[in-house]
Residue frames as qw, qx, qy, qz and C-alpha x, y, z in Angstrom:
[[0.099, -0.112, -0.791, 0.593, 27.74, 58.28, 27.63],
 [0.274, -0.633, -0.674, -0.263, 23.70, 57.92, 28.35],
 [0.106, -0.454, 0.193, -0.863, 22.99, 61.25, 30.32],
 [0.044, 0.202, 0.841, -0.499, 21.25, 60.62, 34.14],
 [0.493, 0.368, 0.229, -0.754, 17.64, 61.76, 32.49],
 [0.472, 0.450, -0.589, -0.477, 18.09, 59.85, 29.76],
 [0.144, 0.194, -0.969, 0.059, 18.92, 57.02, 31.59],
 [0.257, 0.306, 0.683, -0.611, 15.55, 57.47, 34.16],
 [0.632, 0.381, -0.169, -0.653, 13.38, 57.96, 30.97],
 [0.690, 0.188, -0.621, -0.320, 14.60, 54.76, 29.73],
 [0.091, 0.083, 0.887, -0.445, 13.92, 52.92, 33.41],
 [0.295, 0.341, 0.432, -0.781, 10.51, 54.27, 33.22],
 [0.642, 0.389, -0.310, -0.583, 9.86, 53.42, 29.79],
 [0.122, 0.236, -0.920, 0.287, 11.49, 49.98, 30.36],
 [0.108, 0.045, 0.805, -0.582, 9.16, 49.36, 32.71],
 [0.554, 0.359, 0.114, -0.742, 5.89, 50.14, 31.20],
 [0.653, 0.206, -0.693, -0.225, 6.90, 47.45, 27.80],
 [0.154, 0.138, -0.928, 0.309, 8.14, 44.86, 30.57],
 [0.320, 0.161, 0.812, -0.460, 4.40, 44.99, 32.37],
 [0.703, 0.374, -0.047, -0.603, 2.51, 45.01, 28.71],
 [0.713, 0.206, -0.583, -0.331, 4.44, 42.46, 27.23],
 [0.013, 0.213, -0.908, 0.361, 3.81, 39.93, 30.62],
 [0.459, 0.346, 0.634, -0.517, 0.53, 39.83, 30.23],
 [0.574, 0.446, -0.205, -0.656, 0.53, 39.19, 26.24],
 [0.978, 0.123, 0.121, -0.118, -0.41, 35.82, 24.58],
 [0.719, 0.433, -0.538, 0.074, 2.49, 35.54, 22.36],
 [0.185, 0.447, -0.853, 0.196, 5.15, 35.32, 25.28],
 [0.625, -0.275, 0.625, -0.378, 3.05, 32.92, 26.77],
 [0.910, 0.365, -0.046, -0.188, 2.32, 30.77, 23.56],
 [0.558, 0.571, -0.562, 0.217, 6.60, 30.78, 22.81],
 [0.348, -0.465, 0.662, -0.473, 6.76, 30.43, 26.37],
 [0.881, 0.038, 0.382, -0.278, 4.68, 27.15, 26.34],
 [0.864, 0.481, -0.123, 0.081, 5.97, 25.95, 22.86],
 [0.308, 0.607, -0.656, 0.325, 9.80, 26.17, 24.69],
 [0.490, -0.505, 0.582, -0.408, 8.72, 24.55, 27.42],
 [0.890, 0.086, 0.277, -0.352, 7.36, 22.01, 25.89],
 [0.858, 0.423, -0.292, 0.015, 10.59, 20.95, 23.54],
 [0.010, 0.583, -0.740, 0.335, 13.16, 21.39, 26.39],
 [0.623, -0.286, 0.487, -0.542, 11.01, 19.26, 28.31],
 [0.869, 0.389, -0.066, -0.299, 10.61, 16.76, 25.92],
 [0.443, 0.635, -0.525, 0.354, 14.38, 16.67, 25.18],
 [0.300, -0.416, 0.659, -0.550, 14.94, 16.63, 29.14],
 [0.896, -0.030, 0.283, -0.341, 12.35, 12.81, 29.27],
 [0.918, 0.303, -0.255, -0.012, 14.11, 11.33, 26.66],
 [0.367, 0.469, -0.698, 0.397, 17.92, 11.83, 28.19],
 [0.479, -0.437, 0.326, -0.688, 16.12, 11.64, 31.63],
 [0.701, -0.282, 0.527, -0.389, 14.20, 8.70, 31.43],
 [0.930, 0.339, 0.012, -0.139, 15.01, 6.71, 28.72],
 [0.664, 0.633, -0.279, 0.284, 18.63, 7.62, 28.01],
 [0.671, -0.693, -0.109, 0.238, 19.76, 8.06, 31.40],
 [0.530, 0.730, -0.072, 0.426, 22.27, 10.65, 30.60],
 [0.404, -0.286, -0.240, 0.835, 24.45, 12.67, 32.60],
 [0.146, 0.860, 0.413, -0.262, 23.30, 16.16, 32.37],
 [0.044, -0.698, 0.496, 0.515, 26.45, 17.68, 30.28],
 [0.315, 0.134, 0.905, 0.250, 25.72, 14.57, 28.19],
 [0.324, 0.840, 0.435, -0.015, 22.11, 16.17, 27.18],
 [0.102, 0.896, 0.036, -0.430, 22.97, 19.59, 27.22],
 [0.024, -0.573, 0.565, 0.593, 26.03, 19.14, 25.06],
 [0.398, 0.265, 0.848, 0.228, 23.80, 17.06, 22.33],
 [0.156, 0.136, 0.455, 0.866, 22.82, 18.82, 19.05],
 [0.231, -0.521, -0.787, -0.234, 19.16, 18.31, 19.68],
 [0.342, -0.750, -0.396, 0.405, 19.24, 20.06, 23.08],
 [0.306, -0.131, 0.335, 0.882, 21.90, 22.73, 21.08],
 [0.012, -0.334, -0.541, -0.772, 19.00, 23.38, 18.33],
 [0.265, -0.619, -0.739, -0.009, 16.25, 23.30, 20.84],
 [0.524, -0.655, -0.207, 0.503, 17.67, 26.16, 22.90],
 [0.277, -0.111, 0.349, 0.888, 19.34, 28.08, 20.26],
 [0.238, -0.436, -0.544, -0.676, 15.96, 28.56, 17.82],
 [0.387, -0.773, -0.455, 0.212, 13.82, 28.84, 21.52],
 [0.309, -0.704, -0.246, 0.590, 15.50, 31.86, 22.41],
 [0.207, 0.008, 0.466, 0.860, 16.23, 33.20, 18.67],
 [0.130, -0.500, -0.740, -0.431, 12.62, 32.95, 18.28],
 [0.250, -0.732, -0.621, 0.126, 11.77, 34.17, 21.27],
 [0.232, -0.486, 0.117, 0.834, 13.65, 37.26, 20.82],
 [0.007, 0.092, 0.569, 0.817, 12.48, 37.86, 17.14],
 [0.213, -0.675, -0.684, -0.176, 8.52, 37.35, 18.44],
 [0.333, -0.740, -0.325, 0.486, 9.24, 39.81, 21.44],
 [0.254, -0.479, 0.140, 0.829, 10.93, 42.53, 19.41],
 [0.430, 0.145, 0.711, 0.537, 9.34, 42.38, 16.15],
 [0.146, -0.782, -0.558, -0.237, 6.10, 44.79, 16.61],
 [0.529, -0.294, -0.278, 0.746, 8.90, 46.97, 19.03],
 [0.105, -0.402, 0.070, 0.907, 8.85, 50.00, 17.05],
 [0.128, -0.110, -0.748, -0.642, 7.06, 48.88, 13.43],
 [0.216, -0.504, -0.836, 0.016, 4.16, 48.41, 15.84],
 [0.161, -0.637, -0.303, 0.690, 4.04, 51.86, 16.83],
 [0.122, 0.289, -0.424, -0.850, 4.52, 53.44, 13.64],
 [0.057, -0.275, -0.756, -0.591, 0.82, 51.26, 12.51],
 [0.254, -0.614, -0.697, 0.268, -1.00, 51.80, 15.42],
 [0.180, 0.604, 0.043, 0.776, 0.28, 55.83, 14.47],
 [0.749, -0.628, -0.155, 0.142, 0.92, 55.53, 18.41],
 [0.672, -0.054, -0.090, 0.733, 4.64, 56.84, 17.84],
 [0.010, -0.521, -0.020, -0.853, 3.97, 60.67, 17.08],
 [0.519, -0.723, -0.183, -0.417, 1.94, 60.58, 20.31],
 [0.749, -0.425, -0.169, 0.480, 4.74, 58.96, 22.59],
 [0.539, 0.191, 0.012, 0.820, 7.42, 61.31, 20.71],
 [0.049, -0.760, -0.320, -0.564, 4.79, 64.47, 21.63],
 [0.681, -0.718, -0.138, -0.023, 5.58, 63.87, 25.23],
 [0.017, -0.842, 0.521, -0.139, 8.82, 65.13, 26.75],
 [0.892, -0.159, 0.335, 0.258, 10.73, 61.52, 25.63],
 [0.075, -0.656, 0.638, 0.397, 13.66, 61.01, 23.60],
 [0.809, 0.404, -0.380, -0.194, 13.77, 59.06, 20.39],
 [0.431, 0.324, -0.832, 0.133, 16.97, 57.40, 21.57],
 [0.349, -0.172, 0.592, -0.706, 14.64, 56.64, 25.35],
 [0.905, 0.096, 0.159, -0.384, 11.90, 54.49, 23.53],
 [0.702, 0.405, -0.586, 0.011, 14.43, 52.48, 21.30],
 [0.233, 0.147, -0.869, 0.411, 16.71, 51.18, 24.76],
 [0.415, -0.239, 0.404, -0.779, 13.71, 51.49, 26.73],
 [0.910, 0.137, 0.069, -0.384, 11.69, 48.88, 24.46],
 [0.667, 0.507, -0.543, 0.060, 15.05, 47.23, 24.22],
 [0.174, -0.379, 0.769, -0.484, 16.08, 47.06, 27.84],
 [0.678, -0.092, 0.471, -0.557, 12.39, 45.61, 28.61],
 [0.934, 0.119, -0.157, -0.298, 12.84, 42.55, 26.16],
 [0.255, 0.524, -0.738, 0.340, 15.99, 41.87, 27.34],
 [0.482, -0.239, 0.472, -0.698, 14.07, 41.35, 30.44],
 [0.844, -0.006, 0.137, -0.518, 11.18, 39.48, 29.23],
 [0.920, 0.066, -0.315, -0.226, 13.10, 37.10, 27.46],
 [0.241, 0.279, -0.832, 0.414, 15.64, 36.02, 30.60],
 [0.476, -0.116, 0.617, -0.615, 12.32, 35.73, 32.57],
 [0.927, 0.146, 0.178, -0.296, 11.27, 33.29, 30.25],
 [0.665, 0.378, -0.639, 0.086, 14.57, 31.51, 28.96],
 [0.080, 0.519, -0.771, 0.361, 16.14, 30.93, 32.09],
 [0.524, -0.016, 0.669, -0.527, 13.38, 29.24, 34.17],
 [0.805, 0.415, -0.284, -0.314, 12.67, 27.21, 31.10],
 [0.651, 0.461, -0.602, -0.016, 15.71, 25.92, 30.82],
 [0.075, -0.531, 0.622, -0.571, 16.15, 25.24, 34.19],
 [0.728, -0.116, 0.526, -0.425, 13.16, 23.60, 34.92],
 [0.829, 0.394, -0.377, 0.123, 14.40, 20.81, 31.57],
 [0.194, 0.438, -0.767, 0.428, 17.78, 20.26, 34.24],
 [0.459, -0.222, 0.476, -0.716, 15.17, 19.61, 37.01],
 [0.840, 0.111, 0.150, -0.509, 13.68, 16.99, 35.05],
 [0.523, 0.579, -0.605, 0.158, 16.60, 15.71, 33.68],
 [0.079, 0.517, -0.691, 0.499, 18.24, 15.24, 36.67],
 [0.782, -0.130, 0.191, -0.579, 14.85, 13.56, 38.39],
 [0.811, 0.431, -0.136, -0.370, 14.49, 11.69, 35.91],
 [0.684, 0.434, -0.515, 0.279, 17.98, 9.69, 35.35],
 [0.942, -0.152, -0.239, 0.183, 19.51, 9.94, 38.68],
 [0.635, 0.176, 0.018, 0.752, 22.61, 11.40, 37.87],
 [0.085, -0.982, -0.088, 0.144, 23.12, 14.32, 40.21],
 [0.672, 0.543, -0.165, 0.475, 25.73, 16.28, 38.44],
 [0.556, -0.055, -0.176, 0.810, 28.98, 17.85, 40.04],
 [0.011, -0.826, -0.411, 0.385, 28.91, 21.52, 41.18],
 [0.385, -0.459, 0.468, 0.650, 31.16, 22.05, 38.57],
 [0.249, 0.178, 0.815, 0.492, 28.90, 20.96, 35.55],
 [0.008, 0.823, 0.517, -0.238, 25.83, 22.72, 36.97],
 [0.158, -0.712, 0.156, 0.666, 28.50, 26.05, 36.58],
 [0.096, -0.120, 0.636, 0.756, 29.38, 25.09, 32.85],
 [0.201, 0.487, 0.809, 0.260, 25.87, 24.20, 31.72],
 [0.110, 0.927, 0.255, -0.252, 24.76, 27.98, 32.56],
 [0.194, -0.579, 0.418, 0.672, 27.68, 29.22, 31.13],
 [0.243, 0.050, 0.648, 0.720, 26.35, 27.58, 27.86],
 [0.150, 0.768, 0.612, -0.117, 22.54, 28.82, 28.74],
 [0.165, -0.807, -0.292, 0.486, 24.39, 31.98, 28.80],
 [0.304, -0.188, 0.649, 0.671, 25.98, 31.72, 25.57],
 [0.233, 0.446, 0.734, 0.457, 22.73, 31.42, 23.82],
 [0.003, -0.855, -0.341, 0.391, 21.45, 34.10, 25.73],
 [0.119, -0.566, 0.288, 0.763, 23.84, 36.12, 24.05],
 [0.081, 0.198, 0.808, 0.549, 22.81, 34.51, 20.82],
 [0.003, 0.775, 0.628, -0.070, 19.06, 35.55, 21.60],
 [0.022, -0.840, -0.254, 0.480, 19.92, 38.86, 22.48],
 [0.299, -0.130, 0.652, 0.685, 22.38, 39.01, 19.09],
 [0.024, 0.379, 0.772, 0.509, 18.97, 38.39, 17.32],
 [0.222, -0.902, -0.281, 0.240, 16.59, 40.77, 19.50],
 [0.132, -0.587, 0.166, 0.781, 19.28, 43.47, 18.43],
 [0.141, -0.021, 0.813, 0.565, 18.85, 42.47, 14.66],
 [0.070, 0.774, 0.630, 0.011, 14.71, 42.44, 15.04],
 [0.099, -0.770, -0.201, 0.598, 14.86, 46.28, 16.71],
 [0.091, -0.585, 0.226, 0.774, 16.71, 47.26, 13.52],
 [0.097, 0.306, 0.769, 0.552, 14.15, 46.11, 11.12],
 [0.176, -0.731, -0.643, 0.148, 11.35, 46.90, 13.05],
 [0.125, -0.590, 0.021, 0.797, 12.88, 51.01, 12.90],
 [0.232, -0.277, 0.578, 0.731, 12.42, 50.84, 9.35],
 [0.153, -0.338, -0.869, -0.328, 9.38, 48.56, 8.26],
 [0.212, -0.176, 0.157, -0.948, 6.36, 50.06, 8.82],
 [0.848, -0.197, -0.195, -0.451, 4.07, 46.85, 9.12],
 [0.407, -0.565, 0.696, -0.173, 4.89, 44.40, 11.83],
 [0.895, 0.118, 0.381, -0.200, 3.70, 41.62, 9.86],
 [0.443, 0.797, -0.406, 0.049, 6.46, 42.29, 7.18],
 [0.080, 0.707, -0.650, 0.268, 8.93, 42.47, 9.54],
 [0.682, -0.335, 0.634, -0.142, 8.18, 39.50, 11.59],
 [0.887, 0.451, 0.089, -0.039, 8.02, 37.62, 7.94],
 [0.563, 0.790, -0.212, 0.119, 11.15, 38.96, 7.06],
 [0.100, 0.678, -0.692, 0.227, 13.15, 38.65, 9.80],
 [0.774, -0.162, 0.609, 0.068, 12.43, 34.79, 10.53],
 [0.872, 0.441, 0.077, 0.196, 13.41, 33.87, 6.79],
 [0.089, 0.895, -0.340, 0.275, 16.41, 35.66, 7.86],
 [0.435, -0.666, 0.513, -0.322, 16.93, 34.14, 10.68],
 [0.802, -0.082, 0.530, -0.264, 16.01, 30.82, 9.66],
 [0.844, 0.393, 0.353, 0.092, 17.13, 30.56, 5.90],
 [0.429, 0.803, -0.234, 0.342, 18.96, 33.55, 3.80],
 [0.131, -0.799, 0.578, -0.102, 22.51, 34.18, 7.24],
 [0.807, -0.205, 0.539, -0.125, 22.66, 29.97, 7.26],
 [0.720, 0.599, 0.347, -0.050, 22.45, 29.63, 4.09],
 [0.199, 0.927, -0.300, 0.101, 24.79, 32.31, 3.11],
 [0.309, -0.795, 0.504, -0.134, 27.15, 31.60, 5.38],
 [0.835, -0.036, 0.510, -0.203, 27.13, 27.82, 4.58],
 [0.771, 0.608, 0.189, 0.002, 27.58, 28.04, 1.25],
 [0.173, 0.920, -0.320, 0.146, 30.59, 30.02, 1.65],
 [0.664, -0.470, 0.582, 0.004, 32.07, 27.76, 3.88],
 [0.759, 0.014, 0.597, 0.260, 32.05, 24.58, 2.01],
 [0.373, 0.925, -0.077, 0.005, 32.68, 26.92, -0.61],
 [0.079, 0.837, -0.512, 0.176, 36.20, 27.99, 0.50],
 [0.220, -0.593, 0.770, -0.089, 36.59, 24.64, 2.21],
 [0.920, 0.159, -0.040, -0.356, 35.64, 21.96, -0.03],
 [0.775, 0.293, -0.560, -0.011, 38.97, 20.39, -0.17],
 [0.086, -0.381, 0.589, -0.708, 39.39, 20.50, 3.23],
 [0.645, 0.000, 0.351, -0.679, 36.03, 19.15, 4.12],
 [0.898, 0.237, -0.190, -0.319, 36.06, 16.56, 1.33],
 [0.628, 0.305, -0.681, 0.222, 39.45, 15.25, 2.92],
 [0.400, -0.256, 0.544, -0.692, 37.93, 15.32, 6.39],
 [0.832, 0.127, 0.003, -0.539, 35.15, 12.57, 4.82],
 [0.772, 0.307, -0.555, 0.047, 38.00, 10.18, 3.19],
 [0.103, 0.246, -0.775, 0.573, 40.47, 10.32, 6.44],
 [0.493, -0.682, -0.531, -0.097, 37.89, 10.74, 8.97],
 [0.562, -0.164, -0.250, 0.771, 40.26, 13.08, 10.67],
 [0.071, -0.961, -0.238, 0.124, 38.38, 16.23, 12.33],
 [0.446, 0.579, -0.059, 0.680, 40.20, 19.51, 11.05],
 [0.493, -0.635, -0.335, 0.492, 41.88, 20.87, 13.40],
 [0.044, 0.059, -0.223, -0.972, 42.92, 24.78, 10.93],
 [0.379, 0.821, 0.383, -0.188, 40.12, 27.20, 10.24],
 [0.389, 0.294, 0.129, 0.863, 41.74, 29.69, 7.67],
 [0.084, -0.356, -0.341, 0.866, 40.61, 33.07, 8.26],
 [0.110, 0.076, -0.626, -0.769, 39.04, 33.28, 5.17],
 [0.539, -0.314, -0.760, -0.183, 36.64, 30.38, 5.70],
 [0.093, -0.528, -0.643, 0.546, 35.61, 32.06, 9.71],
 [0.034, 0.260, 0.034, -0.964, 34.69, 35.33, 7.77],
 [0.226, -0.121, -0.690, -0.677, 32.62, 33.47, 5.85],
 [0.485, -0.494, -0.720, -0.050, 30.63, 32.25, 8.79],
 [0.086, -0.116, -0.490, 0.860, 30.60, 35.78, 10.93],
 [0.321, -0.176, -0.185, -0.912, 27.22, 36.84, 9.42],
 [0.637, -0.340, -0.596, -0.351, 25.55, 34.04, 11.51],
 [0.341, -0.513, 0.652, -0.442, 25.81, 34.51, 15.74],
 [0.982, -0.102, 0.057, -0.146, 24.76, 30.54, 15.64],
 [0.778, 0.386, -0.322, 0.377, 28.40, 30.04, 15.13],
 [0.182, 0.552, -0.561, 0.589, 29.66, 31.95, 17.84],
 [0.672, -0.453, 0.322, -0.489, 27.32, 30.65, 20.32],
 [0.951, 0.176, -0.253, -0.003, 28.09, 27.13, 18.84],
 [0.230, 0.711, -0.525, 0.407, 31.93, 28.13, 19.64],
 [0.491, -0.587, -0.071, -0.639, 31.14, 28.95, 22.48],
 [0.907, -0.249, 0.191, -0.282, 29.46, 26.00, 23.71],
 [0.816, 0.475, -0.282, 0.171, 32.16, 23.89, 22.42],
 [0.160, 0.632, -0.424, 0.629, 34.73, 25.53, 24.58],
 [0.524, -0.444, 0.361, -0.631, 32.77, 25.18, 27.44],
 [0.936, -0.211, 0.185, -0.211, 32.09, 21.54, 27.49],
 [0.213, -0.521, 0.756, 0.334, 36.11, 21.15, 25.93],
 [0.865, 0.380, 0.320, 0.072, 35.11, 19.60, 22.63],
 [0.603, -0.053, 0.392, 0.693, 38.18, 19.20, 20.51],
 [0.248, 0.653, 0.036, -0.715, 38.33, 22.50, 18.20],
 [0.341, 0.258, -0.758, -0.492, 36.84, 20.94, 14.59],
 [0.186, -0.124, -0.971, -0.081, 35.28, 17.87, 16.11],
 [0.029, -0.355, -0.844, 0.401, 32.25, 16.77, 17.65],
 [0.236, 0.748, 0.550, -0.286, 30.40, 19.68, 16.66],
 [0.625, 0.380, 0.471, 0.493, 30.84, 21.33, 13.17],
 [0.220, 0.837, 0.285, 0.413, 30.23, 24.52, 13.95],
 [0.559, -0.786, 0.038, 0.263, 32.67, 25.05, 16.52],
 [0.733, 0.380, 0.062, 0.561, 35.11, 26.66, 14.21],
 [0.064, 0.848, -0.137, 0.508, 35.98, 29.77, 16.69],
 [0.299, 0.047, -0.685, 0.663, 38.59, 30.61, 19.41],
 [0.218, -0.641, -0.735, 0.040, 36.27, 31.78, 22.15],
 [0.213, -0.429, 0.184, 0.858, 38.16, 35.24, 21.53],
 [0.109, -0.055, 0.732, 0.670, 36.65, 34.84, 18.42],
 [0.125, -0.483, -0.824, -0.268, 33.32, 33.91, 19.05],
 [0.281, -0.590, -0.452, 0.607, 32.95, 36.49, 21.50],
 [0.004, -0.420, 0.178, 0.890, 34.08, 39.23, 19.00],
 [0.144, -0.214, -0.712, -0.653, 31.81, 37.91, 16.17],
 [0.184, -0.617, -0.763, -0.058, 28.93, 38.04, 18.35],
 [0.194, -0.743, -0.152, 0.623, 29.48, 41.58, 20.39],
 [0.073, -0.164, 0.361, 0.915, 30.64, 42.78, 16.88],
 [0.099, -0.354, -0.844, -0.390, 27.10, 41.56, 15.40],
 [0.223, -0.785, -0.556, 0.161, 24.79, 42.87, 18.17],
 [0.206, -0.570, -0.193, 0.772, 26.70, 45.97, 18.59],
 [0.109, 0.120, -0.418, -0.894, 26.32, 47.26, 14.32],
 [0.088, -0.552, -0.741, -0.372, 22.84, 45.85, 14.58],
 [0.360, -0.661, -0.425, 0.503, 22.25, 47.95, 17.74],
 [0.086, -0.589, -0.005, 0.803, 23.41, 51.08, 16.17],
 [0.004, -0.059, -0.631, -0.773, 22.53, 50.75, 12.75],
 [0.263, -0.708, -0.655, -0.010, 18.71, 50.32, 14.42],
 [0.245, -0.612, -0.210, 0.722, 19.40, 53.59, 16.37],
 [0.068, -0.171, 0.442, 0.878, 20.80, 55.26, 13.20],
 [0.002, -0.223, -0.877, -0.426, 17.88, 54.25, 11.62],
 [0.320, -0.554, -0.549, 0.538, 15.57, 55.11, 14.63],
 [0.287, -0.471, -0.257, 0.794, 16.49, 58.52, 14.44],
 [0.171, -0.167, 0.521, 0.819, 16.25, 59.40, 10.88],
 [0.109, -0.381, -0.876, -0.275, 13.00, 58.05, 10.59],
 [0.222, -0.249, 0.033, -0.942, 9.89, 60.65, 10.58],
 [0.217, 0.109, 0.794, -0.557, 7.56, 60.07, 13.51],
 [0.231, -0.224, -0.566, -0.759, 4.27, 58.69, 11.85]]
């Protein structure tokens, strides 16, 4: 349990990150560069494709757009968190002052939480707005309810990866490292991995999915463990659930119960979350 000083140190720190990083380029640059592919996405189903709006959202394109927008924007916002303090030799001077070590970590953790729901949500939102304009099709008050439910799925994915930054960024001591290191992470070496293993363990599966055309409807257990080291699977899940795609079909990477996807992601954020702490602590203020 977070003691009631503890807690008001990290409000108060909190606050401070939350009104430096609103007024820094990057989150406006990622900010702009998401707006600009949801939107995009959102014209083509909009006006060209007249879609439904569960029709976009549940399309791979919009899927990747959203997923890597808020992965990214979580790895840009968190990446300089702590690694940036330790070059700027700004951290021995915070730690001189009657804070807690464990107060800056949630503090600079609470406040990107923050930053990036004030810039995912109203992103994505204003893509529906245009969507919807666009095409016609006003949706149900029912679809409006699932489509956040899947905004909020990636969120969790974002915030999966924004736990995963913090606990490089405790360690590395240049932010330029760490931002290097964790996108090829993010973007090549847990996909990758995790991929390989799959069609690894299920090649004869997968190669009699191709002949039949029949979507598998078994995961072994084996073959989900292989894919826990990536939260893009659980958020995939997830989504999947939410918009009732068949489990196996329509999207490949829906290979979790949403029990499942839940625990692979809360299990993911929670050992990055403390292994960053652990880390955190051990580490000599420079």
């Amino acid at each position: 349990m977070l003691s009631l000083s503890l807690v008001q140190t990290i409000k108060v720190v909190a606050k401070k990150e939350i009104h430096e990083l609103l007024k820094t380029k990057r989150l406006v640059i990622i900010g702009l560069l998401g707006l600009v592919s949801v939107l995009i996405v959102a014209i083509i189903h909009g006006y060209v494709l007249k879609s439904e709006l569960v029709e976009m959202v549940n399309t791979a394109e919009f899927g990747i757009v959203t997923g890597i927008f808020g992965g990214i924007l979580a790895i840009v916002l968190g990446y300089d968190s702590i690694a940036g303090e330790k070059c700027q030799k700004t951290l021995i001077l915070l730690l001189s002052q009657p804070i807690e070590k464990d107060a800056i970590f949630y503090g600079k953790f609470v406040s990107r939480l923050v930053a990036i729901a004030i810039v995912f949500f109203p992103i994505v939102s204003l893509g529906i707005v245009v969507q919807v304009a666009l095409s016609g099709n006003w949706p149900a008050l029912g679809d409006v309810g699932r489509v956040y439910l899947h905004f909020l799925a990636m969120f969790f994915g974002a915030l999966c990866w924004l736990a995963f930054t913090f606990l490089f960024s405790s360690f590395i001591k240049t932010p330029a490292i760490c931002l290097i290191v964790v996108i090829l992470i993010f973007m090549m070496v847990l996909p990758m991995l995790s991929g390989i293993l799959y069609f690894t363990l299920m090649e004869e599966e997968i190669a009699h999915m191709w002949e039949t055309g029949e979507p598998m409807e078994y995961f072994p257990w084996y073959a989900k463990l292989a894919l826990v080291l990536d939260p893009m699977f659980g958020t995939r899940s997830l989504s999947a659930a939410i918009f009732n795609v068949p489990f196996g079909a329509g999207d490949p990477g829906a290979v979790f119960s949403v029990t499942e996807a839940l625990v692979q992601l809360t299990t993911f954020f929670l050992l990055s979350s403390v292994i960053g702490i652990v880390l955190f602590r051990r580490s000599e203020p420079e």
